[in-house]
C-alpha positions as CSV (number, residue, x, y, z in Angstrom):
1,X,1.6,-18.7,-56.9
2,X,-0.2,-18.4,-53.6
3,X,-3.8,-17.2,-53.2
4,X,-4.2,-14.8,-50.6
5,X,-8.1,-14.2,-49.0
6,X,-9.5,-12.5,-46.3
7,X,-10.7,-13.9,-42.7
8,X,-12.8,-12.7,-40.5
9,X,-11.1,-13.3,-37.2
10,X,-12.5,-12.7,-33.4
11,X,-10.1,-9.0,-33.0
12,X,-11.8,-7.8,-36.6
13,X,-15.4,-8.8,-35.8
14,X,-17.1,-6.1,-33.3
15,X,-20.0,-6.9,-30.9
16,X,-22.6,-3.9,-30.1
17,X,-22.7,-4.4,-26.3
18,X,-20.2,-3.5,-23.6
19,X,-18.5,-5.9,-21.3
20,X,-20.0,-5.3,-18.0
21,X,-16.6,-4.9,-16.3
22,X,-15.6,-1.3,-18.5
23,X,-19.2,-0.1,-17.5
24,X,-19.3,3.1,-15.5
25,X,-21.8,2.3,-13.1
26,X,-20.5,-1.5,-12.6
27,X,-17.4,0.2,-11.8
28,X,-18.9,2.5,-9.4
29,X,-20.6,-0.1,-7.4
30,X,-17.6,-1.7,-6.8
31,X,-15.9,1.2,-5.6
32,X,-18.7,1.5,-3.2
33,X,-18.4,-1.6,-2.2
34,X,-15.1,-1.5,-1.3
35,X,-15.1,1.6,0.7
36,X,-18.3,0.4,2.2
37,X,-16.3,-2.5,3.8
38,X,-13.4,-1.1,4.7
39,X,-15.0,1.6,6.7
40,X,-17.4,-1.7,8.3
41,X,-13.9,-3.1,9.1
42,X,-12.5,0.3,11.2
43,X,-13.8,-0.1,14.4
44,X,-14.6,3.8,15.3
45,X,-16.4,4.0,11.5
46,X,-18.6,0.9,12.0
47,X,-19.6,2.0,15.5
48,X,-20.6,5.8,14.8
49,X,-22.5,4.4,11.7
50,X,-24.3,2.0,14.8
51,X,-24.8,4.8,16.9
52,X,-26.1,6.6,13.5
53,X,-28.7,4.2,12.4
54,X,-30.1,3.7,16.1
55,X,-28.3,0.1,16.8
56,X,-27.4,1.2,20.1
57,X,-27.7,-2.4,21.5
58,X,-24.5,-3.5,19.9
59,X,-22.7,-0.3,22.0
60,X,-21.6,0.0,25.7
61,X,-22.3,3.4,27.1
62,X,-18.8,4.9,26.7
63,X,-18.8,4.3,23.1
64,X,-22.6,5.7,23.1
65,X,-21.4,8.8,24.9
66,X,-18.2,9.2,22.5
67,X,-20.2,8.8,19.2
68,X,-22.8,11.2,20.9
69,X,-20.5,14.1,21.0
70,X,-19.3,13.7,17.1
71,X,-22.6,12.6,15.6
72,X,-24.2,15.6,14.2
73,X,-20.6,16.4,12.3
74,X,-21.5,12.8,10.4
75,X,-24.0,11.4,7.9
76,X,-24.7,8.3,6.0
77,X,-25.8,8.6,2.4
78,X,-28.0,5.7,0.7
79,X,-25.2,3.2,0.0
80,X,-24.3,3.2,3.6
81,X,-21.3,5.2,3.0
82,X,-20.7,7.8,6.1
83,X,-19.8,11.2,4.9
84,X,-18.3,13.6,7.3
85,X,-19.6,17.7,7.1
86,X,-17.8,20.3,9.3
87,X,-20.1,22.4,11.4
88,X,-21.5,25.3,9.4
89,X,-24.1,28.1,9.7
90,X,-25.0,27.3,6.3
91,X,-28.4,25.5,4.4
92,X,-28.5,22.4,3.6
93,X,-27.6,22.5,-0.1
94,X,-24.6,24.1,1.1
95,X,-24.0,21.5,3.6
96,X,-23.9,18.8,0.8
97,X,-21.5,20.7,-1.1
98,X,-19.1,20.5,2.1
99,X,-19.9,17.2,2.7
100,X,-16.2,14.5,2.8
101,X,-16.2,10.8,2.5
102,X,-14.8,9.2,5.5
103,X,-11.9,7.3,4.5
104,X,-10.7,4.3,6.6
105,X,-7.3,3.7,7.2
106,X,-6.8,0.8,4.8
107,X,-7.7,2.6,2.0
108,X,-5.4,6.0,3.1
109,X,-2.3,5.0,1.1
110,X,-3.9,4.6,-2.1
111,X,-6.0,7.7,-1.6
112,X,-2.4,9.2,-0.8
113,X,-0.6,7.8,-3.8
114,X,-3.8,9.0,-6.3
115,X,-3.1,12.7,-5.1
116,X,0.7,13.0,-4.6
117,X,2.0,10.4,-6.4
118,X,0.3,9.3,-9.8
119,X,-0.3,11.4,-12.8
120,X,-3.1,12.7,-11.2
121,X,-1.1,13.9,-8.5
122,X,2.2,15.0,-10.0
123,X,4.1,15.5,-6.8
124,X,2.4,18.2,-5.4
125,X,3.8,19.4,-1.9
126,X,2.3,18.8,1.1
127,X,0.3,21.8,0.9
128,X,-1.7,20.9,-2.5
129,X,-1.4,17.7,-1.9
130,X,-3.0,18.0,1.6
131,X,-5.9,20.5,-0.1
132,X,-7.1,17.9,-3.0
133,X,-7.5,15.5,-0.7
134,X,-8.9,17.8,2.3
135,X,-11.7,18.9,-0.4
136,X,-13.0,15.1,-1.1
137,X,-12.2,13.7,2.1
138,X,-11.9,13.0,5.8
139,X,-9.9,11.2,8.4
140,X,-8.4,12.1,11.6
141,X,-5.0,13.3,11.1
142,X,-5.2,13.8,7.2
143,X,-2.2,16.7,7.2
144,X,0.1,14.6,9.3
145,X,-0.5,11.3,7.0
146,X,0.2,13.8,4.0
147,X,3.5,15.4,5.6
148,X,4.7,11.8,6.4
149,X,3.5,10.5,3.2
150,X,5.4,13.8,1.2
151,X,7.7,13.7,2.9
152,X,9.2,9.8,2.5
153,X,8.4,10.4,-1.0
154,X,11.6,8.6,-2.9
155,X,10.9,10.5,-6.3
156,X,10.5,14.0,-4.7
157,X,13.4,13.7,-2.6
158,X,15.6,12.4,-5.4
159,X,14.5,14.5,-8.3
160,X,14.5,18.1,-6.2
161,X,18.6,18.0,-5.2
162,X,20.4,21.6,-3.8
163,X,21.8,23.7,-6.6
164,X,25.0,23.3,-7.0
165,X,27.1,27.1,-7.4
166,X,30.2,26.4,-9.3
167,X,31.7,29.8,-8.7
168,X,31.4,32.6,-5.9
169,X,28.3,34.3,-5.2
170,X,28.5,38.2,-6.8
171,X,28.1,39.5,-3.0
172,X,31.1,38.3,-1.8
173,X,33.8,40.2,-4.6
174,X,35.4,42.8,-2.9
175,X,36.3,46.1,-5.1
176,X,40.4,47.2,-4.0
177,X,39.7,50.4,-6.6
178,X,37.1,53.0,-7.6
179,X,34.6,51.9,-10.5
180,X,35.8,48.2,-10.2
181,X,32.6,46.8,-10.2
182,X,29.1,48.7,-12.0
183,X,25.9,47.9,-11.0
184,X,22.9,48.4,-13.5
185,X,19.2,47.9,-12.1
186,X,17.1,46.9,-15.4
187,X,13.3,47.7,-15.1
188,X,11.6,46.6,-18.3
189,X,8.9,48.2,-20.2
């Protein structure tokens, strides 16, 4: 006869605190963090944020003059994170309500994949698509990279196929007598 007794293992015993990894604002940071240093890594992002913060030293004066025309378009927020706000007759608490993170160009395919392509997406067309990510953010030539991106799409272009007809279309039959074919317009109640 075997004796059978409980054990408290390591899955069955249950600590109070989180692991710092699953907390929100751990994850957050290193969101920021990431998109902080990939737009420090895109040349035309790190310069305007320069030209922004007053480091004009480290620009020559066609770059000054470029940044110059598109700077009052941009803004940096706290975490150093440059935000891009369309030109509006608006207030200012309207302004930050329009107001589009600036997305570098390493970090447009997975922006593109969240919004067509994963759950969150559901493969959208272009013109969703396009809007979801036109409401949260900003970089130059966002519809083309969503038409291209759409477009090349593997599971939208394999899963929406012609319909096939397997007979003739009802336009085409040609009556040869006189009440051959009816026709009935239905309008229901």
């Amino acid at each position: 006869m075997a004796k059978v007794s409980a054990m408290i293992t390591r899955s069955r015993t249950r600590t109070s605190s989180k692991p710092q990894i699953l907390q929100e604002d751990y994850v957050k940071g290193l969101r920021i963090d990431r998109i902080r240093q990939a737009q420090d890594e895109e040349s035309w992002i790190s310069g305007l944020k320069k030209y922004l913060v007053g480091e004009l030293r480290d620009l020559d004066q066609g770059e000054a003059e470029s940044y110059s025309l598109i700077a009052t378009n941009y803004e940096m927020d706290l975490n150093d994170l440059l935000f891009y706000c369309p030109p509006t007759k608006r207030t200012d608490e309207d302004r930050d309500g329009l107001m589009r993170l600036v997305m570098p160009e390493a970090l447009h395919q997975d922006i593109l994949h969240h919004y067509h392509a994963s759950l969150e997406g559901n493969h959208q067309g272009v013109g969703r698509t396009y809007q979801r990510i036109w409401d949260r953010f900003h970089w130059r030539g966002l519809y083309k990279s969503v038409q291209r991106y759409v477009g090349e799409c593997v599971d939208c272009e394999t899963g929406k196929g012609r319909p096939t007809i397997s007979e003739e279309s009802p336009g085409d039959i040609q009556a040869t007598h006189p009440f051959q074919i009816i026709a009935m317009d239905h309008i229901p109640s």
